[in-house]
GUDREN-862617 format. One record per residue: x, y, z of N, C-alpha, C, CB in turn; residue number from 1; residue in three letters. Coordinates in pm, whole numbers, padded with zeros to 5 digits, m for minus. Last residue first. Glycine has a CB too. Layout:
<rs>
((X Y Z) (X Y Z) (X Y Z) (X Y Z) NUM "ala");
...
</rs>
This chain:
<rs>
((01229 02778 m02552) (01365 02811 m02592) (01486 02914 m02519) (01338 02860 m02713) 138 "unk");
((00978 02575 m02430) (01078 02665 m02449) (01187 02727 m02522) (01109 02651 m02398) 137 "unk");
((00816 02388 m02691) (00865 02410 m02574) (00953 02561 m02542) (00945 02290 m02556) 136 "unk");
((00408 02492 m02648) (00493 02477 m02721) (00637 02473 m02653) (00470 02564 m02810) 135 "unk");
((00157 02513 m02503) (00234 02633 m02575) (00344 02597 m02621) (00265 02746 m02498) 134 "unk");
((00114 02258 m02509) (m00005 02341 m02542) (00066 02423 m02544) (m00125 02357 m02470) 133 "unk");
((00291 02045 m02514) (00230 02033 m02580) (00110 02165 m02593) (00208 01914 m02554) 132 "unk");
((00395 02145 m02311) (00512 02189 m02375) (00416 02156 m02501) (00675 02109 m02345) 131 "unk");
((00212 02040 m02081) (00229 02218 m02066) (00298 02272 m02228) (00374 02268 m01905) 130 "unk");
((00280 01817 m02096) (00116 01851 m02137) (00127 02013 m02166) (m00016 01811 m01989) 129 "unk");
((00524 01792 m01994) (00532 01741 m02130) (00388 01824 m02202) (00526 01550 m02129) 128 "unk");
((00469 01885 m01721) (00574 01897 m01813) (00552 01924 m01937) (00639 01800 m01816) 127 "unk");
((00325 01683 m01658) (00265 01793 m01685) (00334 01862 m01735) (00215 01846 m01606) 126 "unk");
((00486 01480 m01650) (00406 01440 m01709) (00333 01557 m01766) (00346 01354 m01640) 125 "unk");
((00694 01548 m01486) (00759 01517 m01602) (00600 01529 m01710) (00854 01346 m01586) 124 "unk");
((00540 01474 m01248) (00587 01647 m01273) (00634 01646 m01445) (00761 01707 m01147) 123 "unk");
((00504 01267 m01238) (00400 01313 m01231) (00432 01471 m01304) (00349 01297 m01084) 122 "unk");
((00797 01114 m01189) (00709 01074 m01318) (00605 01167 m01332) (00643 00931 m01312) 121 "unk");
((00781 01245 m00935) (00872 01307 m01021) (00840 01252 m01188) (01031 01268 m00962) 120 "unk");
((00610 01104 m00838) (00640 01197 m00787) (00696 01301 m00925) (00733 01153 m00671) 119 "unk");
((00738 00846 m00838) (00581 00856 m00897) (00591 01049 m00908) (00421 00771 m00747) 118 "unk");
((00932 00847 m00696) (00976 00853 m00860) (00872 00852 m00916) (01060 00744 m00926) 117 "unk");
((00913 00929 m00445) (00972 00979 m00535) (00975 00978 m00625) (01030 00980 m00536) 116 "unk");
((00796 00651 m00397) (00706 00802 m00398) (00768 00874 m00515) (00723 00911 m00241) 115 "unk");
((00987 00494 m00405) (00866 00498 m00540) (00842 00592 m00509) (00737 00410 m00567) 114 "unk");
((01156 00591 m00189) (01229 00614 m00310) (01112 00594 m00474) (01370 00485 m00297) 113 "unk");
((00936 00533 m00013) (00999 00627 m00015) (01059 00673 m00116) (01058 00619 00055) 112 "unk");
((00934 00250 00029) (00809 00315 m00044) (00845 00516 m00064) (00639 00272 00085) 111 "unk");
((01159 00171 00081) (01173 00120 m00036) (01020 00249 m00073) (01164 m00086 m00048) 110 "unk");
((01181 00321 00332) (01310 00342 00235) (01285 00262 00113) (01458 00291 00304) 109 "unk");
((00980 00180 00487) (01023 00290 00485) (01086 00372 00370) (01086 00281 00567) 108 "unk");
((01094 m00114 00483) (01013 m00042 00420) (00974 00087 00368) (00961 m00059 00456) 107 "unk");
((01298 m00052 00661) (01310 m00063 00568) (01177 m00079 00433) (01389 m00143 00598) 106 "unk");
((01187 00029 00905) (01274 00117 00853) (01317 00060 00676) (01407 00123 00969) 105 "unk");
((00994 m00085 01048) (00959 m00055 00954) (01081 00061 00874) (00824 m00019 00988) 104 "unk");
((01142 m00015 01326) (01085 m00140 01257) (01093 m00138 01162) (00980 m00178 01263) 103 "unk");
((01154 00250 01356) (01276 00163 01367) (01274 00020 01334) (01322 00169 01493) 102 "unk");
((00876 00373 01326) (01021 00392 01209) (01142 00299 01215) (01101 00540 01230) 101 "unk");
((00644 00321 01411) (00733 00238 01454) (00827 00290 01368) (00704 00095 01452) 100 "unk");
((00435 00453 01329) (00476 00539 01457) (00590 00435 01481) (00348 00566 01599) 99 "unk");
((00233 00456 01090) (00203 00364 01283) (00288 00402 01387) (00239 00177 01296) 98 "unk");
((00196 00712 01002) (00110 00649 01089) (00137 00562 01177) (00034 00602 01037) 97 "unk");
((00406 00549 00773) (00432 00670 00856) (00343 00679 00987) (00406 00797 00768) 96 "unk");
((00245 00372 00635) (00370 00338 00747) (00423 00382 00843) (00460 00329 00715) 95 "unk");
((00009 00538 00527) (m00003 00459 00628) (00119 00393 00723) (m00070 00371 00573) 94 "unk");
((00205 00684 00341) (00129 00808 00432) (00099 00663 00581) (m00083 00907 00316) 93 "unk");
((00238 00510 00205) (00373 00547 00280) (00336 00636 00382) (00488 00617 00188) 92 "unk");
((00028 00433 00095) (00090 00332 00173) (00188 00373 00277) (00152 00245 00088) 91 "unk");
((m00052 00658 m00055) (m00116 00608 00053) (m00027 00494 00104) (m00257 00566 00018) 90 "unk");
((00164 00658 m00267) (00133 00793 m00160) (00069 00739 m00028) (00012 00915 m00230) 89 "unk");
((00110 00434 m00430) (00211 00416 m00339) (00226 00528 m00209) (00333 00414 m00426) 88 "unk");
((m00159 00226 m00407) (m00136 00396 m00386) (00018 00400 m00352) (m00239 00476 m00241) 87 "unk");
((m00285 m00037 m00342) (m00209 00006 m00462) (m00136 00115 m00488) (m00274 00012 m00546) 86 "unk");
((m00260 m00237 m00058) (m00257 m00052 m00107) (m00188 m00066 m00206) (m00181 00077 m00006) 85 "unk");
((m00442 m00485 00030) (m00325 m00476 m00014) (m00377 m00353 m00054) (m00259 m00577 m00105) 84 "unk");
((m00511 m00740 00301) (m00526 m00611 00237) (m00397 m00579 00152) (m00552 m00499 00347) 83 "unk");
((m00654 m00969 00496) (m00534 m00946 00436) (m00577 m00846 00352) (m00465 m01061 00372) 82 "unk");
((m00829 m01020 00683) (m00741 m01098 00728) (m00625 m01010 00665) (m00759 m01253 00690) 81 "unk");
((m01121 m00914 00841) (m01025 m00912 00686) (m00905 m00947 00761) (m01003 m00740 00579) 80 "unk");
((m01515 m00901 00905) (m01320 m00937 00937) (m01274 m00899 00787) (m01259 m01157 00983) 79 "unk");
((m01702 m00793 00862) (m01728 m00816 00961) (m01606 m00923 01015) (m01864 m00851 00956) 78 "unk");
((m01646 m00430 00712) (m01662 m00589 00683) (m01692 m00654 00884) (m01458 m00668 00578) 77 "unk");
((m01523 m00224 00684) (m01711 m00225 00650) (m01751 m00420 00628) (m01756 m00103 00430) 76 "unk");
((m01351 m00152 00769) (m01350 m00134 00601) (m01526 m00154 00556) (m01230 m00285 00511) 75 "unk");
((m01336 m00092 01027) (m01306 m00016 00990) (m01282 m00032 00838) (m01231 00014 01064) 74 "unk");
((m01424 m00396 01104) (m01490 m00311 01128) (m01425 m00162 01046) (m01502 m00320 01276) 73 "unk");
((m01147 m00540 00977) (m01294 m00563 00899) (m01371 m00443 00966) (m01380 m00733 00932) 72 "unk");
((m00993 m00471 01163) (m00929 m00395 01041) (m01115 m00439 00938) (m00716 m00498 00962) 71 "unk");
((m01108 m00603 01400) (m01085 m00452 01404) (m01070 m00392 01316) (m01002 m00411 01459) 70 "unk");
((m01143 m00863 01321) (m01206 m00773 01343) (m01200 m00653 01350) (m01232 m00791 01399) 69 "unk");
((m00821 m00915 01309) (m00914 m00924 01171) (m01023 m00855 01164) (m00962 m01050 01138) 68 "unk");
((m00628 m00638 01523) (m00734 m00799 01488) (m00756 m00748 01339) (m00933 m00831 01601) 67 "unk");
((m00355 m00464 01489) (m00466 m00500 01469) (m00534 m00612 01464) (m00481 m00464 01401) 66 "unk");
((m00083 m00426 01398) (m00117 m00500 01578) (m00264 m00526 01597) (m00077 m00378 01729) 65 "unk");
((00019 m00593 01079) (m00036 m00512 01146) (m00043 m00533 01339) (m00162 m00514 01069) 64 "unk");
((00225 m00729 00928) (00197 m00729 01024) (00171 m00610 01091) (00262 m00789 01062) 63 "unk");
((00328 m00632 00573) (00346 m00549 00667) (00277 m00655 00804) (00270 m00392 00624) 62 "unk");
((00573 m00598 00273) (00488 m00655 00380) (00486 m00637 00529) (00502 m00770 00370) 61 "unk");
((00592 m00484 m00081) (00636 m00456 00061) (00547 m00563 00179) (00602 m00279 00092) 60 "unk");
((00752 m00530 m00379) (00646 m00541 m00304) (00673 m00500 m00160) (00597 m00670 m00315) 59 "unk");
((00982 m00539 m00527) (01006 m00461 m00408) (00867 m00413 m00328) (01093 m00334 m00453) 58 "unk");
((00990 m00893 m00537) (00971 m00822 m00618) (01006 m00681 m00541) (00841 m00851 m00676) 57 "unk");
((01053 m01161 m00423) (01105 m01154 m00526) (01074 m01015 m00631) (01073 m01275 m00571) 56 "unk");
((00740 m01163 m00270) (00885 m01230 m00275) (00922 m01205 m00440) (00882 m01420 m00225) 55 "unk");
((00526 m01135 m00223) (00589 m00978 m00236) (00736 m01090 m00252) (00569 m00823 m00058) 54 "unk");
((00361 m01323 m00189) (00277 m01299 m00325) (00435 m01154 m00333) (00030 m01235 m00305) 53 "unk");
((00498 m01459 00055) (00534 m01518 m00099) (00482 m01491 m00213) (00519 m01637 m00113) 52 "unk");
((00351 m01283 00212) (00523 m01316 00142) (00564 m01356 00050) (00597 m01388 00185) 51 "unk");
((00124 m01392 00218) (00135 m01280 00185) (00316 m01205 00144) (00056 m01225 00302) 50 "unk");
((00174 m01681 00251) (00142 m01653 00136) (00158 m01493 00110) (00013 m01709 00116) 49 "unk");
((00235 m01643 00544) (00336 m01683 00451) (00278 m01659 00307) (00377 m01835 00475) 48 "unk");
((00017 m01525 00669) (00114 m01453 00669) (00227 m01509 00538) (00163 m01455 00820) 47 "unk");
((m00143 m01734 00646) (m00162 m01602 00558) (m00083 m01545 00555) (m00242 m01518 00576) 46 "unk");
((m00027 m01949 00773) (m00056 m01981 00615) (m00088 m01805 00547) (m00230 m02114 00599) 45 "unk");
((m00077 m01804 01006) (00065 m01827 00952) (00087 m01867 00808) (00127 m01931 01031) 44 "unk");
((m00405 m01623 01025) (m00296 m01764 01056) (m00165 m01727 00993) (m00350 m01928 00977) 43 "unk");
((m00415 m01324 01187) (m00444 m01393 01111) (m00352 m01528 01097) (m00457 m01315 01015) 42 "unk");
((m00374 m01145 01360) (m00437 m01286 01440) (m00459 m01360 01337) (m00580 m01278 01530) 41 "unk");
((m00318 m00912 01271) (m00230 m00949 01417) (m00227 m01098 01414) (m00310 m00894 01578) 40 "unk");
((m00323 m00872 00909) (m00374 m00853 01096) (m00291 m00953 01172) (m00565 m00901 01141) 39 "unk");
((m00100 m00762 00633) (m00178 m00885 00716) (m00169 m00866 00873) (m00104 m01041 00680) 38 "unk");
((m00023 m00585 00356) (m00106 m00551 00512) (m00184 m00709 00564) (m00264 m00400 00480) 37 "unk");
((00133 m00499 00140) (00062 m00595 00144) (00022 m00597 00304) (00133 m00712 00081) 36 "unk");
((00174 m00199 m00069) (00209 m00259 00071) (00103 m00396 00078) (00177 m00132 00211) 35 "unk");
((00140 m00247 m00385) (00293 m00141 m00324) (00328 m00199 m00165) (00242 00079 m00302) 34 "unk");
((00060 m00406 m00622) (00030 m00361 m00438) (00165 m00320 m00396) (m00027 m00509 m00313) 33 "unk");
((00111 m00418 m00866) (00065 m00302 m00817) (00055 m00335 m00626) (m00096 m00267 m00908) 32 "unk");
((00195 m00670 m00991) (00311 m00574 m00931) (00219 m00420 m00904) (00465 m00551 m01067) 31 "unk");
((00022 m00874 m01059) (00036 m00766 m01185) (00122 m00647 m01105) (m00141 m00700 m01254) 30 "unk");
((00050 m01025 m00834) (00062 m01099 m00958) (00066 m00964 m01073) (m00080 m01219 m00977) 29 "unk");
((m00084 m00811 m00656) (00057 m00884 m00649) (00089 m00905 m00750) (00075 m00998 m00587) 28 "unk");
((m00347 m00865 m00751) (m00268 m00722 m00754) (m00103 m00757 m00762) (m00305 m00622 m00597) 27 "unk");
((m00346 m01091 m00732) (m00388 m01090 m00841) (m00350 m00930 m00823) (m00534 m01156 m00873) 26 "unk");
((m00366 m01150 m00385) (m00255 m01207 m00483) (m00291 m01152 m00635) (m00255 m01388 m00481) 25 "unk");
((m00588 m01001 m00388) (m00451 m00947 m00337) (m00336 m01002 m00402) (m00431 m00972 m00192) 24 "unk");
((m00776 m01133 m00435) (m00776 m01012 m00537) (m00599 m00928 m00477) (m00964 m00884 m00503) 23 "unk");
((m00725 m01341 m00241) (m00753 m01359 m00415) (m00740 m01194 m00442) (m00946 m01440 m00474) 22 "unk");
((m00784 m01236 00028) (m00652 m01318 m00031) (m00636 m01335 m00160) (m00642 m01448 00010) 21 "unk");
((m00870 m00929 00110) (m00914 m01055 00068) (m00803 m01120 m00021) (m01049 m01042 m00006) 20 "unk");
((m00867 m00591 m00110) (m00923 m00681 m00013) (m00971 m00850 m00035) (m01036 m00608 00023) 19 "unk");
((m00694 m00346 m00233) (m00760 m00480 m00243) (m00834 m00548 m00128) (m00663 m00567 m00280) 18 "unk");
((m00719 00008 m00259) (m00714 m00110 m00190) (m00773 m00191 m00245) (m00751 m00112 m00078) 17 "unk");
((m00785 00204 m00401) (m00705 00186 m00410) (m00636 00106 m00326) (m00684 00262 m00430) 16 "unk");
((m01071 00360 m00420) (m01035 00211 m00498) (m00905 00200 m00535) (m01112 00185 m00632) 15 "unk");
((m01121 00518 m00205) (m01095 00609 m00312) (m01074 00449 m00405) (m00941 00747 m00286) 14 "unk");
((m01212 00316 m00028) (m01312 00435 m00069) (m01276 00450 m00195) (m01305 00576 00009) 13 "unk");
((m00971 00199 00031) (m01047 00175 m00009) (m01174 00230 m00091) (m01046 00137 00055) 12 "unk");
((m00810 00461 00130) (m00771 00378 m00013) (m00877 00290 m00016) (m00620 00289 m00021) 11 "unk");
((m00926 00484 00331) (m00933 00614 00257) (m00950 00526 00157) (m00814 00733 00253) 10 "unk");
((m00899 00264 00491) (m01009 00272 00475) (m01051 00385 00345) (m01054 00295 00606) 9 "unk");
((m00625 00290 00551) (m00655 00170 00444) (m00785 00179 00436) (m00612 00017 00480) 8 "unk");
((m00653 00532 00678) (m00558 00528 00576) (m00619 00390 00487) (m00391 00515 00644) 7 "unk");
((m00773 00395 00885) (m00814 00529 00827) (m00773 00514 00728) (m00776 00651 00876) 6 "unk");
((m00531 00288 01080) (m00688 00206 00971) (m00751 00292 00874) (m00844 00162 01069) 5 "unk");
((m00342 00499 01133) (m00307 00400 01005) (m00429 00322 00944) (m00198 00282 01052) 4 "unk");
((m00554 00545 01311) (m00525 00630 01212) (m00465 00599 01099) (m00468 00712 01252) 3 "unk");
((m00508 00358 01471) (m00689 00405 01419) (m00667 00496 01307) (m00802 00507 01553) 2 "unk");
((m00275 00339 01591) (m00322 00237 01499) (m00449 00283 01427) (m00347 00105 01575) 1 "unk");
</rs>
């Protein structure tokens, strides 16, 4: 688990985490939180809203085994209930981390197939930058 916190601590650093029920739904609301991350102990009202900000989209949601405390000490807070990873790299790097694949198998398979296509949007991109400075092949 300390190592999947890591991960939402990286993305924070690097500003690719939300934090906190408002700026999460408002990532949600503009389809960037790739994983939506709610602690062990947080209420049922959080858990359900954090569903209902990924309902209907291929948002993802996760129940952590972590306290609020535990995921707040490792962001620099003194709790956090709810988090969201804009990164799709980082999210999938964090699913991978917890070590449950048979759970999380379907998640798994949705942040998997974005990698890919961020992935492959990325290569296309330099692609294009490369064909713009010497010109394309023939």
């Amino acid at each position: 688990m300390d190592k999947a916190l890591n991960y939402l601590a990286l993305a924070r650093k690097g500003g690719r985490a939300e934090l906190g029920e408002e700026p999460v739904g408002a990532a949600a609301r503009d389809l960037k939180a790739h994983l939506i991350l709610v602690a062990s102990d947080a209420s049922d009202h959080t858990w359900r809203r954090a569903k209902s900000f990924a309902a209907g989209t291929d948002q993802q949601c996760l129940r952590l085994k972590a306290t609020k405390d535990e995921i707040g000490f490792v962001i620099g807070r003194t709790s956090l209930a709810i988090a969201a990873i804009t990164d799709v790299q980082l999210a999938l790097a964090m699913v991978n981390s917890l070590g449950e694949p048979e759970k999380n198998k379907a998640v798994l398979e949705v942040l998997t197939a974005k990698a890919e296509k961020v992935k492959k949007r990325q290569a296309e991109a330099k692609a294009h930058q490369r064909n713009l400075r010497k010109g394309k092949k023939k």
